[in-house]
Legacy VTK file of the C-alpha trace (Angstrom):
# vtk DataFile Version 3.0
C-alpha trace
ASCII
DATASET POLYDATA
POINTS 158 float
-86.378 115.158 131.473
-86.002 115.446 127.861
-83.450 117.809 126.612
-84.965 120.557 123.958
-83.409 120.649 120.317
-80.951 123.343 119.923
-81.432 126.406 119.109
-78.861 128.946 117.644
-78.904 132.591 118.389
-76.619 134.155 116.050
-75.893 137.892 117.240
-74.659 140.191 114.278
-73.029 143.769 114.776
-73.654 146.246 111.997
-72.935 149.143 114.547
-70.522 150.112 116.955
-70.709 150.608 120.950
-72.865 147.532 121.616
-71.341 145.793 124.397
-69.709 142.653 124.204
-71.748 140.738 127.172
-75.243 141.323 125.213
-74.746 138.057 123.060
-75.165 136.617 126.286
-78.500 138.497 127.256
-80.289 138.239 124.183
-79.485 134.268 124.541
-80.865 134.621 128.450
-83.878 136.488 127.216
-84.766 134.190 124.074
-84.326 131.592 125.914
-86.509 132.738 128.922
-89.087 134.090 126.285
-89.478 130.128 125.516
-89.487 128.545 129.006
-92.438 131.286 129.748
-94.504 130.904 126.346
-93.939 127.653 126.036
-94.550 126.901 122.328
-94.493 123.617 121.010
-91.111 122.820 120.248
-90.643 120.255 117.138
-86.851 120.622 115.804
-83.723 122.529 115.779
-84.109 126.118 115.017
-82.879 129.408 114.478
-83.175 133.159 115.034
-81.053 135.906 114.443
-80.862 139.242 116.161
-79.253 142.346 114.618
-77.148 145.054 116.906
-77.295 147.930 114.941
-77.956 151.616 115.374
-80.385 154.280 114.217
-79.988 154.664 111.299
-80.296 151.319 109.820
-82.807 150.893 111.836
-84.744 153.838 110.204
-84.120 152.318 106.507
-85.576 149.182 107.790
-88.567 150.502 109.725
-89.407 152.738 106.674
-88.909 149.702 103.903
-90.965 146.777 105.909
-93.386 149.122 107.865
-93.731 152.553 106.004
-92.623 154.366 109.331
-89.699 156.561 108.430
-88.143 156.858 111.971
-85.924 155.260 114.041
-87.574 152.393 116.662
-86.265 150.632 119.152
-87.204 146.765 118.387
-88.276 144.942 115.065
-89.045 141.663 114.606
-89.208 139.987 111.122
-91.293 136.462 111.741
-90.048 133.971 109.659
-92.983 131.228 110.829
-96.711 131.596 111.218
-98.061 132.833 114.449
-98.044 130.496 117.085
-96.550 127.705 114.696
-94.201 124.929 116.161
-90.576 125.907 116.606
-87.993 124.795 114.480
-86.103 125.919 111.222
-85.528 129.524 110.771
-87.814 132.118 113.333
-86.812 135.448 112.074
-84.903 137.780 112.643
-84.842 140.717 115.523
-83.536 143.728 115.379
-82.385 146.273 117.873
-81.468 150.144 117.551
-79.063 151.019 119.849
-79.152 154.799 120.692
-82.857 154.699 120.519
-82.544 151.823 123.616
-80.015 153.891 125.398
-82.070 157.214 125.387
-85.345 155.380 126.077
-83.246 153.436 129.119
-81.851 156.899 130.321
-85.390 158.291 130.014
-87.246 155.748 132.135
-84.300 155.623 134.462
-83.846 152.116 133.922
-80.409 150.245 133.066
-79.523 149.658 129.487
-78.944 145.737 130.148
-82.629 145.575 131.550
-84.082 147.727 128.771
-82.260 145.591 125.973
-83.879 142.169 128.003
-87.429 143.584 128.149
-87.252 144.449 124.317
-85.261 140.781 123.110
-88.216 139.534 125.050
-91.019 141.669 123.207
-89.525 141.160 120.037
-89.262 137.394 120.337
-92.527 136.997 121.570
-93.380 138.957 118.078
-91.336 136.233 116.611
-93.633 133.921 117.999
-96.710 134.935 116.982
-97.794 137.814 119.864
-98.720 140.934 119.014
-100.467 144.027 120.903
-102.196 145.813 118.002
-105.660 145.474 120.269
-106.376 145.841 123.913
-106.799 141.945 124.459
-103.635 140.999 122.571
-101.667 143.779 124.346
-102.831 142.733 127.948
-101.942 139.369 127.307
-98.134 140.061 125.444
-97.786 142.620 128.329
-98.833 140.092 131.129
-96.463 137.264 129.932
-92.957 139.924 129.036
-94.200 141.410 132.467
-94.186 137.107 133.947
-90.658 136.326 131.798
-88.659 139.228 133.307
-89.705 138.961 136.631
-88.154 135.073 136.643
-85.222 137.211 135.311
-85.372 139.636 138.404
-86.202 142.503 136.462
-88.869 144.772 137.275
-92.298 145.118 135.370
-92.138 147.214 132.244
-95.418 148.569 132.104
-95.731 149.726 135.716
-96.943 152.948 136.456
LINES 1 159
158 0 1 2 3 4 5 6 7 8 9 10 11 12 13 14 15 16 17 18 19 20 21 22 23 24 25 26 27 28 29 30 31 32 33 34 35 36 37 38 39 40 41 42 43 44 45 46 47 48 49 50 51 52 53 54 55 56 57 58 59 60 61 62 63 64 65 66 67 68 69 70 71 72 73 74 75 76 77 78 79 80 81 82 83 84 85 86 87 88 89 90 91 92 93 94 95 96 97 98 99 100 101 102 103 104 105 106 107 108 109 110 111 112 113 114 115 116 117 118 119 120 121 122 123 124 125 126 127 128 129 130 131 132 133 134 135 136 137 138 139 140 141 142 143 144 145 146 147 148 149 150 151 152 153 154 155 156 157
């Protein structure tokens, strides 16, 4: 078996309250997000994901997508779409009191919430998108595939 290059996952806190252990679930769900998309690996790379809270979230969702409100999950793709992996990916960022109300709200923990989205946003990273009904059946179908290998429950059920 041959090993994969590295990859770093640099977690960055602009915000308090995050909790310590999710450096170690973004890594689980990156690095799930890979072993179910499988893209074709060439080199060493990189991604960053940003802990912050709603209101740098807002500045950033209003300066890169002309939405001025707070979101849960962005991604900033740093590659083409489906383009080998190596160098830098992008960047993915996370607001956190928009994931704990949307957690609370769908009665679902806050760990599993913040997996499903690290998930979704890397898969953004990677190229998916859901801005029509194909691509969002198929983005939902493989987070949906990648979470249950990580025991947690489909997203998008009913």
């Amino acid at each position: 078996m041959t090993a994969l290059p590295p990859l770093e996952i640099a977690v960055i806190r602009n915000a308090d309250g995050w909790p310590d252990h999710f450096d170690a679930i973004a890594e689980q769900a990156v690095l799930a997000a890979i072993a179910g998309a499988r893209p074709k690996i060439t080199g060493a790379a990189e991604v960053s994901v940003l802990l912050t809270d709603d209101a740098e979230q807002r500045e950033l969702n209003a300066q890169w997508r002309g939405k001025d409100s707070a979101t849960n999950v962005l991604s900033f793709p740093q590659i083409e779409p489906f383009a080998p992996v190596t160098g830098l990916l992008g960047d993915i960022t996370l607001a956190r009191e928009t994931l704990e109300r949307e957690a609370a709200d769908l009665g679902k923990s806050l760990e599993h919430h913040f997996t499903h989205l690290m998930v979704h946003g890397f898969l953004h990273i990677l190229g998916y998108d859901h801005i029509n009904e194909a691509e969002a059946l198929q983005m939902e179908g493989l987070e949906t595939q990648i979470l249950a290998g990580l025991g947690i429950d489909d997203p998008y059920a009913e």
